[in-house]
C-alpha positions in Angstrom: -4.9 3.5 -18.9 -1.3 3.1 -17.5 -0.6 0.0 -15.1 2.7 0.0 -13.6 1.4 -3.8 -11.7 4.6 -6.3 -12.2 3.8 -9.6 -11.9 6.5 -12.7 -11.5 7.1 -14.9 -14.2 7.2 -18.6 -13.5 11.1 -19.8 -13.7 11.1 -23.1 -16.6 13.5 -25.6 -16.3 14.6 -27.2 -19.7 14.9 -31.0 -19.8 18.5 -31.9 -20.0 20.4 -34.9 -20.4 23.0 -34.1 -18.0 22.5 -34.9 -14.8 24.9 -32.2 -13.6 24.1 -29.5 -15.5 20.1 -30.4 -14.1 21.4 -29.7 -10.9 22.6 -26.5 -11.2 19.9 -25.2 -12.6 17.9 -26.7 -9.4 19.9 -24.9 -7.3 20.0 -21.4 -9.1 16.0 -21.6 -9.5 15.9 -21.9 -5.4 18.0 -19.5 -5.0 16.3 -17.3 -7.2 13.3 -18.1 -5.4 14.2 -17.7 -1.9 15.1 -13.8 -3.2 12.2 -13.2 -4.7 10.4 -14.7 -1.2 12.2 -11.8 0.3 10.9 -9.2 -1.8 8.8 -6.6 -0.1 5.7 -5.2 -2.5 4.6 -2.3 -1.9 1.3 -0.8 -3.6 0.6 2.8 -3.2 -2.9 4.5 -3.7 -2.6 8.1 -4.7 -4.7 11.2 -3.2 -8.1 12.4 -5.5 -5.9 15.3 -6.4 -4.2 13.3 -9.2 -7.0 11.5 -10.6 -7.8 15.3 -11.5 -5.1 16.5 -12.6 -2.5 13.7 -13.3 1.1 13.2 -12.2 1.7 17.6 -12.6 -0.7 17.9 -9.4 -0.7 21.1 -7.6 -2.6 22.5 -4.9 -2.7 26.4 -4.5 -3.0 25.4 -0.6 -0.7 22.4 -0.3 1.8 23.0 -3.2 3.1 20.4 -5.7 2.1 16.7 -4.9 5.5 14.7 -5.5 4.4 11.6 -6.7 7.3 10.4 -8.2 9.5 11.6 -5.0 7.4 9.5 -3.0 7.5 6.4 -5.2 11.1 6.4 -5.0 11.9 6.8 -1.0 9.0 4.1 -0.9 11.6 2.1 -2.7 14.2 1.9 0.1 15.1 -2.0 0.6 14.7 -2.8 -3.3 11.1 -3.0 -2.2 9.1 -3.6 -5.6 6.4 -0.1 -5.6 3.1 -0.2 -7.5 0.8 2.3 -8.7 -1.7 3.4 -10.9 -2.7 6.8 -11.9 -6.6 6.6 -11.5 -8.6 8.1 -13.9 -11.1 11.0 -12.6 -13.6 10.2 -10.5 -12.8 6.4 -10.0 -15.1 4.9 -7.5 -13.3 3.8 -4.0 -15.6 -0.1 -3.8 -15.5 -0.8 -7.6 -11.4 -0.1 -7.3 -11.3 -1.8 -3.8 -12.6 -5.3 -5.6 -10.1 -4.6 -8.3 -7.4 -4.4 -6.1 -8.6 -7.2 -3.7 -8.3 -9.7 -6.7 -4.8 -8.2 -7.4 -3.4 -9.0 -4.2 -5.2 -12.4 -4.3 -3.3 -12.5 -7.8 -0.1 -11.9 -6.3 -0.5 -14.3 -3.1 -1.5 -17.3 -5.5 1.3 -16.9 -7.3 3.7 -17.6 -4.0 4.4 -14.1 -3.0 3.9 -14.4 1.0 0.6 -12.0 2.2 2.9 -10.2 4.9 5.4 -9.3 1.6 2.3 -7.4 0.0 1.4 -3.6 2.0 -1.0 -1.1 0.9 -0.5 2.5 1.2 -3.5 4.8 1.0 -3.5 8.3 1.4 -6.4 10.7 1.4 -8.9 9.1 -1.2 -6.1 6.2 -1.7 -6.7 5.8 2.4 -10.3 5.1 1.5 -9.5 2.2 -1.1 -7.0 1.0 1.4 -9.8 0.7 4.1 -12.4 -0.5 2.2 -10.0 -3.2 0.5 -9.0 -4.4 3.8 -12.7 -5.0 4.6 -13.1 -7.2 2.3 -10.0 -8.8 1.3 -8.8 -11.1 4.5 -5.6 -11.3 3.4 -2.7 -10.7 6.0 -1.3 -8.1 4.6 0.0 -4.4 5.2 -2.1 -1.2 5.3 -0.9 2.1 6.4 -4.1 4.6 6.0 -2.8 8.2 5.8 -5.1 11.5 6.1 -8.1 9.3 5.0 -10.8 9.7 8.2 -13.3 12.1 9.5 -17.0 12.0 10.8 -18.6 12.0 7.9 -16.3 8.6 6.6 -17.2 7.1 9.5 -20.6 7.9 9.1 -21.0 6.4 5.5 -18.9 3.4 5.9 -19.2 -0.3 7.4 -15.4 -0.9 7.5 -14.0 -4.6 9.3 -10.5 -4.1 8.9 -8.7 -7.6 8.3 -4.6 -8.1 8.0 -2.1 -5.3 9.8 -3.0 -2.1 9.9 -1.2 1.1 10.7 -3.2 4.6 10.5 -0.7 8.0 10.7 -3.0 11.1 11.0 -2.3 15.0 11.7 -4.7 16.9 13.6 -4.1 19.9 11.6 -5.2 18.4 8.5 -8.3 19.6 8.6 -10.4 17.7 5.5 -9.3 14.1 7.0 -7.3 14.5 10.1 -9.1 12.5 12.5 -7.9 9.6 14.8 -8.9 5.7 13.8 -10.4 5.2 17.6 -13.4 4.4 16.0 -12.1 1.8 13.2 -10.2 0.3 15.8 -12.7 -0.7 17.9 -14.8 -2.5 14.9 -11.6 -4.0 13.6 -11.5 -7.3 15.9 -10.0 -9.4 13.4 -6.9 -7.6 12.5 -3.9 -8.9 13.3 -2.6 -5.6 14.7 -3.9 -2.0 14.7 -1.2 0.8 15.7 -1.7 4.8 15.6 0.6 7.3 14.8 -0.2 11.1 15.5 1.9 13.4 13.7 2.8 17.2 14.1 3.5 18.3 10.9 1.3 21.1 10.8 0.8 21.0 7.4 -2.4 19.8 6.9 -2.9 17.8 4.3 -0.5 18.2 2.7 1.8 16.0 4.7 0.4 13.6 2.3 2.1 15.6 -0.8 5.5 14.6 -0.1 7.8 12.0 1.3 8.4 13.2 5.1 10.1 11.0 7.0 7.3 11.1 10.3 5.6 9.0 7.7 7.7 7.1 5.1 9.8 5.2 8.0 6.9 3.8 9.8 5.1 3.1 7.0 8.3 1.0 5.8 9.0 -0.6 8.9 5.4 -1.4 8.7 6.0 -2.9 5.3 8.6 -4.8 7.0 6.8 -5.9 9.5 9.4 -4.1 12.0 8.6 -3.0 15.8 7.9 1.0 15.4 
């Protein structure tokens, strides 16, 4: 199995005799820690489509699924992008732990919780949610094309940390609004909707469209949508 999880390496400073070549290298180890504080990460959970059939994915119905497209507008901002191709049939609370302990990882290692967002779409939307149950973390989730009645029928989702949802109502597998997350998500730190019109169903979630890669950045950014 393939990670492509980057994790910082601490920053040593050598003893040195001279006092003035001590200081410099003071000052260029805070500097290069104040960039890396700005750093956004950005983790991105992958539809069910390629833990079948790997980074190639096509649908007959939705067409090719442009992972590598999508990894790189995600990157706007030099915003650090994760992800794992996840082998076939992974299952969603096993790999929700997993990832919970990764971004506890990342946070104890310095890197702020509102630097770390989660992007989920379709059966990467139902890691997301189930990750931000249990992880209390501030973080970033954007849930794409990942509810429906029957979800919400088998799940006991408390959201925790930011979340935004962006749904279309013609994506007929998971197209539903997050009404009902919403309302059992009283300890989230803020919950926003977006309804799109694609009309594509879902396969909005196959390729980088800007209706949902700039919110979902500006989310990342923690920017007003």
């Amino acid at each position: 199995m393939k990670y492509y999880f980057i994790y910082f390496l601490a920053l040593l400073l050598c003893s040195c005799t001279n006092i003035s070549d001590q200081k410099q290298n003071n000052q260029a180890a805070l500097s290069t820690s104040n960039k890396e504080q700005n750093i956004r990460h950005i983790i991105y959970l992958h539809g069910r489509i390629v833990e079948l059939q790997g980074k190639a994915a096509f649908s007959e119905e939705y067409g090719r699924y442009e992972l590598d497209s999508i990894l790189d507008a995600l990157k706007e901002g030099n915003a650090k992008v994760y992800c794992e191709l996840r082998p076939e049939n992974t299952e969603v609370p096993a790999y929700a732990q997993k990832l919970s302990r990764m971004i506890d990882s990342m946070v104890s290692t310095g890197i702020s919780p509102q630097a770390i967002s989660v992007i989920g779409a379709s059966k990467g939307a139902l890691i997301a949610a189930s990750t931000s149950s249990i992880n209390q973390q501030p973080v970033n989730y954007i849930l794409m094309g990942g509810n429906n009645s029957t979800i919400e029928q088998q799940n006991d989702w408390h959201f925790h940390g930011r979340v935004l949802c962006i749904y279309d109502p013609s994506d007929t597998i998971a197209g539903k609004n997050y009404d009902y997350w919403e309302a059992r998500a009283p300890e989230v730190k803020a919950f926003k909707q977006i309804k799109l019109s694609e009309n594509l169903g879902h396969g909005f979630l196959y390729r980088p469209l800007p209706s949902w890669t700039v919110p979902a950045l500006k989310w990342a950014r923690n920017e007003s949508l």
